[in-house]
C-alpha positions in Angstrom: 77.2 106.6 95.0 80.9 106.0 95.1 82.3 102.6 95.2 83.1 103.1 99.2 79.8 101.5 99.9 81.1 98.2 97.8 84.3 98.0 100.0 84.5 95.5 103.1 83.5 97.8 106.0 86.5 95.9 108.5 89.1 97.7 110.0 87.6 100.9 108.8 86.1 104.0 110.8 82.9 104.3 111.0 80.7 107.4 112.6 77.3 107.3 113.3 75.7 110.5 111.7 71.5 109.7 112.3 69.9 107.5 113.9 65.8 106.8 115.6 68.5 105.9 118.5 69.5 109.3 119.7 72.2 108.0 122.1 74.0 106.8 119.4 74.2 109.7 117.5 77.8 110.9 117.2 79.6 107.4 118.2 82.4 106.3 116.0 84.8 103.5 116.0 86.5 100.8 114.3 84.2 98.5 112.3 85.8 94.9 113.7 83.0 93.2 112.3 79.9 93.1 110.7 76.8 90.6 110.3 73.4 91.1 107.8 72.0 93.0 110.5 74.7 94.2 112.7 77.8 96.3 112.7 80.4 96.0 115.7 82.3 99.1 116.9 85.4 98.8 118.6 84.5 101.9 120.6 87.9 103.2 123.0 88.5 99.9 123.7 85.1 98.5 123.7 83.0 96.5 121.4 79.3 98.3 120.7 77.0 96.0 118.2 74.8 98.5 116.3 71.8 97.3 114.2 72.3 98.4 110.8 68.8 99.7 109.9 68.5 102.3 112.7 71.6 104.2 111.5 73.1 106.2 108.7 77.0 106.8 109.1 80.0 107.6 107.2 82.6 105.2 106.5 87.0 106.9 107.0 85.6 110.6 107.2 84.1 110.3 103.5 81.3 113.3 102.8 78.8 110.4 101.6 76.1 109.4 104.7 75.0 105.5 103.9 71.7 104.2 104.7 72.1 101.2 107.1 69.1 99.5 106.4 70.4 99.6 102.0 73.1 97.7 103.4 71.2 95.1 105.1 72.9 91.9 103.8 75.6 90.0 104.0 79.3 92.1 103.5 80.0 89.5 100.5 76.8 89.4 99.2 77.3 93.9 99.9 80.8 94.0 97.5 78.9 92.5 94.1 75.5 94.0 94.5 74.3 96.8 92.4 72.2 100.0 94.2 70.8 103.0 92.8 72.3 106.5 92.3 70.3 108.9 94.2 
């Protein structure tokens, strides 16, 4: 797992790869902010909240696809935490 997932997720892109949600599927934006639960897109212009544990996305056009629901917690409780390698 590289370190990406340990990096604040704001002001980054972000595109939705899977998700039980198939409209959201594809979408991709700028992360302008993020809760335990949620992430918020700026999406062309508009803001789109996206619940973290019915996605998997990949963060600046990186090849590695993060779970949302391992990243359900707080973003500075996300940076120190330890998860396993796959």
């Amino acid at each position: 797992m590289s370190d990406s997932i340990h990096m604040p997720f704001l002001s980054r892109s972000l595109t939705v790869k899977a998700s039980s949600d198939a409209d959201l599927v594809g979408m991709s934006g700028i992360v302008v902010g993020e809760t335990r639960r949620t992430i918020a897109l700026d999406v062309s212009g508009e803001t789109k909240t996206l619940a973290k544990n019915v996605i998997e996305f990949t963060l600046d056009h990186e090849d590695e696809l993060i779970q949302g629901a391992m990243v359900c917690q707080r973003p500075e409780d996300r940076i120190h935490r330890k998860y396993r390698r796959n």
